[in-house]
ROMIFI-934732 format. One record per residue (C-alpha): x, y negated, z negated. Coordinates in steps of 0.1 Angstrom, whole numbers, padded with zeros to 4 digits. Layout:
{c1->X, c2->Y, c3->Z}
...
end
This chain:
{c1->0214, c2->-0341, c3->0371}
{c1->0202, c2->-0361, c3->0399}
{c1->0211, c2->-0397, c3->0396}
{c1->0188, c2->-0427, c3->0412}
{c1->0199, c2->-0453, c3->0432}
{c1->0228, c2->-0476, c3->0414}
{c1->0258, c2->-0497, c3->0427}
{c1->0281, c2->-0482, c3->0452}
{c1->0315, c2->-0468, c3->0438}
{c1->0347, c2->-0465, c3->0457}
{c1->0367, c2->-0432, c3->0461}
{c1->0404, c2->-0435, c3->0475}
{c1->0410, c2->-0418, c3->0510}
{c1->0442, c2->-0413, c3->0527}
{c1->0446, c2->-0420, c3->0566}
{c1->0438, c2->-0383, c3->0579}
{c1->0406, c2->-0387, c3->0555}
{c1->0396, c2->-0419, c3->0566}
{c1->0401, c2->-0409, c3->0606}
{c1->0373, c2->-0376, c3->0596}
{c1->0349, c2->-0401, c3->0581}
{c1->0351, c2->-0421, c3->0609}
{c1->0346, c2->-0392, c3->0638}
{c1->0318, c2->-0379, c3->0617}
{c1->0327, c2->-0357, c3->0590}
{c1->0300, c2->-0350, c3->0564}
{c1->0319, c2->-0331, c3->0533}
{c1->0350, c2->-0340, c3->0517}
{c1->0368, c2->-0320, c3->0491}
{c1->0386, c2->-0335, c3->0462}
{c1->0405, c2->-0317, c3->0435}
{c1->0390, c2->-0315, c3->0402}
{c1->0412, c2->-0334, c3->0374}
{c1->0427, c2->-0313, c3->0353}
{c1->0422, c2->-0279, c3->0369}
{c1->0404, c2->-0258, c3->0343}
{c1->0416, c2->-0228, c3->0327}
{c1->0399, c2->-0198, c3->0335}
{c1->0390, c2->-0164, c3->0320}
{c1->0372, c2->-0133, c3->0325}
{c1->0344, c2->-0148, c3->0304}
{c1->0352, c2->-0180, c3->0298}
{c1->0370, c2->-0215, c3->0309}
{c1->0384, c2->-0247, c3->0293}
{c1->0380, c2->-0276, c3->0310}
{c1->0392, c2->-0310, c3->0294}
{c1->0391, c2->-0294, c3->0264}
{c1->0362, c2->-0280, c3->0260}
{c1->0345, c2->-0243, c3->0264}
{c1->0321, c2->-0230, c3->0288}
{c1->0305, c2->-0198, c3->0291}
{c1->0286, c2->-0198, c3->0324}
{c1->0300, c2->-0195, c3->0353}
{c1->0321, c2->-0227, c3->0367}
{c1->0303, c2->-0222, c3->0402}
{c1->0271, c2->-0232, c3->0387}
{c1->0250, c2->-0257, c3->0392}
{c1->0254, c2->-0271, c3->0354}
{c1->0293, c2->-0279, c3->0359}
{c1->0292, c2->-0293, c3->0389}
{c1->0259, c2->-0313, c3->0379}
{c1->0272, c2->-0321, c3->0342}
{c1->0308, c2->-0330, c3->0348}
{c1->0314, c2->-0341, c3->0388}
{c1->0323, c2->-0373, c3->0390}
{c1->0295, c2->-0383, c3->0419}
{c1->0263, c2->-0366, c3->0422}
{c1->0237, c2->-0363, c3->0443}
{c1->0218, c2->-0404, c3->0453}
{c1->0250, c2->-0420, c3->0443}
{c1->0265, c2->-0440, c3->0472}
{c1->0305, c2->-0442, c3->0477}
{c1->0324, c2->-0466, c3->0495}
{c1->0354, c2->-0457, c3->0512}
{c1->0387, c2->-0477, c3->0499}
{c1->0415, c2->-0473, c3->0520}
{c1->0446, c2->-0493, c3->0528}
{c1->0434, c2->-0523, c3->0539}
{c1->0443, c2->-0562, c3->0546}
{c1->0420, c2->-0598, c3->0550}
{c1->0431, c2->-0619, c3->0574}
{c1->0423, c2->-0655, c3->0586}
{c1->0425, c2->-0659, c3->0626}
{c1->0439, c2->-0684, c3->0645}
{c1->0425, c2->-0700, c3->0677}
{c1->0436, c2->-0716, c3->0709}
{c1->0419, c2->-0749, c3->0707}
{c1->0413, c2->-0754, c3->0747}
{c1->0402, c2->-0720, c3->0756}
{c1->0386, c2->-0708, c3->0719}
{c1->0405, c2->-0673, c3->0723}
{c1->0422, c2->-0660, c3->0690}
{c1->0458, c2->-0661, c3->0697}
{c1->0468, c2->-0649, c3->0664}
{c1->0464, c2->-0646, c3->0623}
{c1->0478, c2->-0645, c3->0591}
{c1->0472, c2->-0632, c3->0554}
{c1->0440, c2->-0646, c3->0535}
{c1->0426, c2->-0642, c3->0496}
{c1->0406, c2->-0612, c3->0500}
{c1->0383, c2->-0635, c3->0480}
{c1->0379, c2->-0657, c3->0511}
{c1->0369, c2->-0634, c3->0532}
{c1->0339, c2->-0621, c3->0506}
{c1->0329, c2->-0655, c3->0503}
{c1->0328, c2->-0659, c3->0543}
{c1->0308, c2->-0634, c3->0547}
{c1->0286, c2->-0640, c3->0516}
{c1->0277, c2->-0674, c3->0536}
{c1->0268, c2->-0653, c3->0566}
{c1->0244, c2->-0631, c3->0551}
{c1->0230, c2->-0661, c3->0535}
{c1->0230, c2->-0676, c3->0573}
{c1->0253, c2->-0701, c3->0571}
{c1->0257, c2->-0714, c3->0605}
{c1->0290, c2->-0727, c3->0599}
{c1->0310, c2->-0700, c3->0584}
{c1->0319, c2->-0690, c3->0613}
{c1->0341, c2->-0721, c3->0628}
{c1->0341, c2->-0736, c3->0658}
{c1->0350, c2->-0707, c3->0678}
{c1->0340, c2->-0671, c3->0662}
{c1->0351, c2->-0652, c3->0633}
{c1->0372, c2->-0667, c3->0618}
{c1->0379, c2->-0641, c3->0586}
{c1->0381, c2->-0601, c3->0588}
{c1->0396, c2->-0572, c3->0571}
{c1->0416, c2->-0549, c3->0594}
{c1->0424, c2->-0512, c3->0580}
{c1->0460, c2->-0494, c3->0585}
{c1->0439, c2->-0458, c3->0595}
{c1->0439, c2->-0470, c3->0634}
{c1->0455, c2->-0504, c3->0635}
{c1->0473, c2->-0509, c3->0672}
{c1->0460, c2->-0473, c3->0680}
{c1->0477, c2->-0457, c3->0650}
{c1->0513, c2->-0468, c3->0661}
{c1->0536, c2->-0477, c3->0631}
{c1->0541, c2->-0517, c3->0634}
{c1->0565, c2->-0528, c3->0608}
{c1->0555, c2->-0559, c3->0585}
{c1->0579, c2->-0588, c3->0605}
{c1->0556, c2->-0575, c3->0634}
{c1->0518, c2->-0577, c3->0624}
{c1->0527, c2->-0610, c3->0601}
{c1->0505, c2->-0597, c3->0572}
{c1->0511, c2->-0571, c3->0536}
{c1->0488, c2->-0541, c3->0534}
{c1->0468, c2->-0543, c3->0502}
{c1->0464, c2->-0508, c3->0482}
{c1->0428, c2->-0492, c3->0484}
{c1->0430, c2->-0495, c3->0451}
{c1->0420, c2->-0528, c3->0454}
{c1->0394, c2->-0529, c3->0479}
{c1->0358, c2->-0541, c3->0470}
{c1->0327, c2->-0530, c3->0482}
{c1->0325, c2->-0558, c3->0506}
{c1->0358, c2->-0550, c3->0523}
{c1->0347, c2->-0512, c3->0530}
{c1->0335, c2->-0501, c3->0567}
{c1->0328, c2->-0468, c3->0558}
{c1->0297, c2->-0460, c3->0530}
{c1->0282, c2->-0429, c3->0525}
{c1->0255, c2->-0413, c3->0501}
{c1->0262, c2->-0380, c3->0481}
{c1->0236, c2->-0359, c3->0488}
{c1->0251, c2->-0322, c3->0474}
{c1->0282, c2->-0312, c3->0450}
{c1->0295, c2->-0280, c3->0439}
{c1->0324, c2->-0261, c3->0427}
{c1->0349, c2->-0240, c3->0453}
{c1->0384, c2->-0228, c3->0453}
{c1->0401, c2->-0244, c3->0483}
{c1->0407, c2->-0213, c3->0502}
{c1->0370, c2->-0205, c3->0500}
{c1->0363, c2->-0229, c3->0530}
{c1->0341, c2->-0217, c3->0556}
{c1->0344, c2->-0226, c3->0594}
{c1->0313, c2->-0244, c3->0592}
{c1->0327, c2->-0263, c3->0561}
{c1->0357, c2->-0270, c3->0582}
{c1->0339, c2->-0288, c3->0605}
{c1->0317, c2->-0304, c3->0582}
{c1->0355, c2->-0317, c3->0570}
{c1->0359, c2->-0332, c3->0604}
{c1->0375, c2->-0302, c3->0622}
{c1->0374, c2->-0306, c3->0662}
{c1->0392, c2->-0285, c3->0687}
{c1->0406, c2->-0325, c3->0694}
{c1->0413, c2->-0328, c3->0659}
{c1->0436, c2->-0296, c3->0660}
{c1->0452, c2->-0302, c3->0690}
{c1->0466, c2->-0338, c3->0682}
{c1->0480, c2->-0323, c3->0646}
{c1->0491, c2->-0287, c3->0668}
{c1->0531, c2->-0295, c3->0651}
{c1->0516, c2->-0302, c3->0616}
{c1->0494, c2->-0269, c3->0613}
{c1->0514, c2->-0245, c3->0635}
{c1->0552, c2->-0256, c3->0625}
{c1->0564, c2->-0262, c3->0663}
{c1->0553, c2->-0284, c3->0688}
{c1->0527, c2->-0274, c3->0711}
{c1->0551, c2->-0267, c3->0745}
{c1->0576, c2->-0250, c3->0725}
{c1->0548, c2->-0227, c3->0710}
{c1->0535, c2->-0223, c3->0739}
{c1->0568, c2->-0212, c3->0758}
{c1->0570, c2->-0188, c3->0725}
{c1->0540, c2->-0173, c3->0729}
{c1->0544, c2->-0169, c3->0767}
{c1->0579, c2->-0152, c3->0761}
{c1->0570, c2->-0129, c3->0730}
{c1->0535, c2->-0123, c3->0736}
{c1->0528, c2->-0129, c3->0768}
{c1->0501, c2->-0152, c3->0763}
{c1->0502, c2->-0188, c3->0739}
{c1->0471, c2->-0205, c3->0723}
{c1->0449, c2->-0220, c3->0739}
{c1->0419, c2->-0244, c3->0731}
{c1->0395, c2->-0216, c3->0723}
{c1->0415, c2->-0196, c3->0696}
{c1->0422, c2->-0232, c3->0681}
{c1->0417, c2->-0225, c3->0640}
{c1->0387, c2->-0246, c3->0616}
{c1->0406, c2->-0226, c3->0585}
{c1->0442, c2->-0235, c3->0596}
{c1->0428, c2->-0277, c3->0603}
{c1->0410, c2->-0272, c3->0569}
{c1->0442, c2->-0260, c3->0557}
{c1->0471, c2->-0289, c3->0569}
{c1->0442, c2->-0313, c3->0563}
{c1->0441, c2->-0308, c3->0525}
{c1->0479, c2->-0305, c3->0522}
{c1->0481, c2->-0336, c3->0541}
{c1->0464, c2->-0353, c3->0511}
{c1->0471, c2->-0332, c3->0477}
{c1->0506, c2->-0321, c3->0486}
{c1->0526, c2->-0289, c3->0507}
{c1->0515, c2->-0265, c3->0476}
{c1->0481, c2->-0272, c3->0471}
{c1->0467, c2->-0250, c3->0497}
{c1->0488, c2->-0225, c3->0483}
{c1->0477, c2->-0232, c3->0445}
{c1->0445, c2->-0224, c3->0453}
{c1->0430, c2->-0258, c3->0441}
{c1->0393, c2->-0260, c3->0424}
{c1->0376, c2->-0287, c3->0441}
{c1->0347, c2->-0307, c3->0439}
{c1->0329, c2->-0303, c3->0474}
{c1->0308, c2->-0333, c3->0483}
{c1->0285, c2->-0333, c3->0513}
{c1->0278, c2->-0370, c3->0526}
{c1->0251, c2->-0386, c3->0550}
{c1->0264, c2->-0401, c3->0578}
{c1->0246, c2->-0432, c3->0574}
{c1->0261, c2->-0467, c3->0565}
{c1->0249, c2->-0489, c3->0543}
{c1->0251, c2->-0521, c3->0556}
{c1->0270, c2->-0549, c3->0537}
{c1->0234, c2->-0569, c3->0530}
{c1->0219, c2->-0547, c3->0510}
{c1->0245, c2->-0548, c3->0482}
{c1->0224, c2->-0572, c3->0467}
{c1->0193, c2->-0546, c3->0470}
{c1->0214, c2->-0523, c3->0447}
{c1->0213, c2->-0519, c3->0411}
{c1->0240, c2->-0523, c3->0392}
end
């Protein structure tokens, strides 16, 4: 079934996730909760029997948890802060931890156009997300002065990254395509920055490998979508869930972005 327009619903992403949706991916692949049981006729999923086949249409129509209209917002690890200003020159010189509920409020006044809400100076709430804070680098808790708050937690209005469902069906994760992969958010880039991840050995000593047992080492062009796809999914679900085989729900996503005002438009 295809379902009409209703409020947005959040779906947890991990950091490698989140850094895909932000550089464009379109599809992300979730595994399906509890795997079903399957037989040469048959399978068993959540209790219950089905005789068609669990690649069609009805399952992932019937039974996926988004379908095809709804809109998700991302929730990731996340933080509101309140920022601190240099009175003479009007130049943030610093912050520290707010109520989330604050900063929804300060930025219901400004849809609302509430010339105020912003201070004397600029913004003076925001959220800030771990995927990409201070270029990725790990700064401990003493050093950023604030708690990350668990996705978990995040609402709607906290979220920079909203997308609309606009196909699901049912794979094994090894089924992925190359065109899938970089519907996933595969880039040569992408590869390349993760090379120790996916290959096992960093990228000079693999190339110095290559070079003295092959006599040649990878290079940009021979860079794999399947192998990305690959330490991309264990790099959510775990080492041996590439292995497993998972079933997974595969949602394709617009790369549009609902904009924080129309959460009112929405219906609920």
């Amino acid at each position: 079934m295809t379902t009409t327009q209703t409020k947005p619903r959040g779906i947890v992403c991990k950091e490698p996730q989140v850094h895909a949706l932000l550089n464009g991916a379109t599809q992300i692949r979730v595994p399906i909760k509890p795997q079903p049981t399957i037989s040469p006729v048959v399978y068993e999923w959540k209790g219950q029997m089905r005789d068609f086949g669990i690649k069609g249409q009805e399952f992932a129509h019937d039974c996926a948890p988004f379908q095809p209209g709804d809109t998700l917002y991302v929730k990731e690890t996340w933080a509101g802060l309140e920022f601190e200003y240099d009175w003479e020159t009007g130049i943030p010189d610093g912050w520290h931890q707010a109520n989330p509920e604050d900063v929804i409020k300060y930025f219901q006044f400004l849809r609302l156009g509430a010339s105020l809400a912003s201070g004397m100076f600029g913004q003076r709430f925001g959220f800030v997300y771990r995927a990409g804070f201070c270029g990725g680098e790990e700064v401990s808790k003493e050093e950023r002065g604030f708690t990350w708050r668990s996705p978990i937690h995040m609402p709607y209005e906290a979220a920079r990254i909203v997308r609309r469902v606009t196909g699901v069906r049912v794979e094994r994760v090894q089924e992925v395509s190359e065109e899938d992969a970089i519907k996933c958010g595969y880039t040569e880039a992408s590869f390349f920055e993760n090379f120790e991840s996916i290959v096992g050995y960093p990228y000079r000593q693999w190339k110095r490998m290559q070079e003295e047992f092959v006599g040649e080492y990878v290079s940009e062009s021979e860079a794999d979508p399947i192998d990305w796809a690959n330490w991309l999914y264990q790099s959510l679900y775990g080492n041996e869930s590439w292995e497993r085989n998972d079933w997974v729900w595969v949602f394709d996503l617009t790369t549009d972005t609902t904009p924080l005002s129309d959460i009112d438009t929405l219906e609920g």
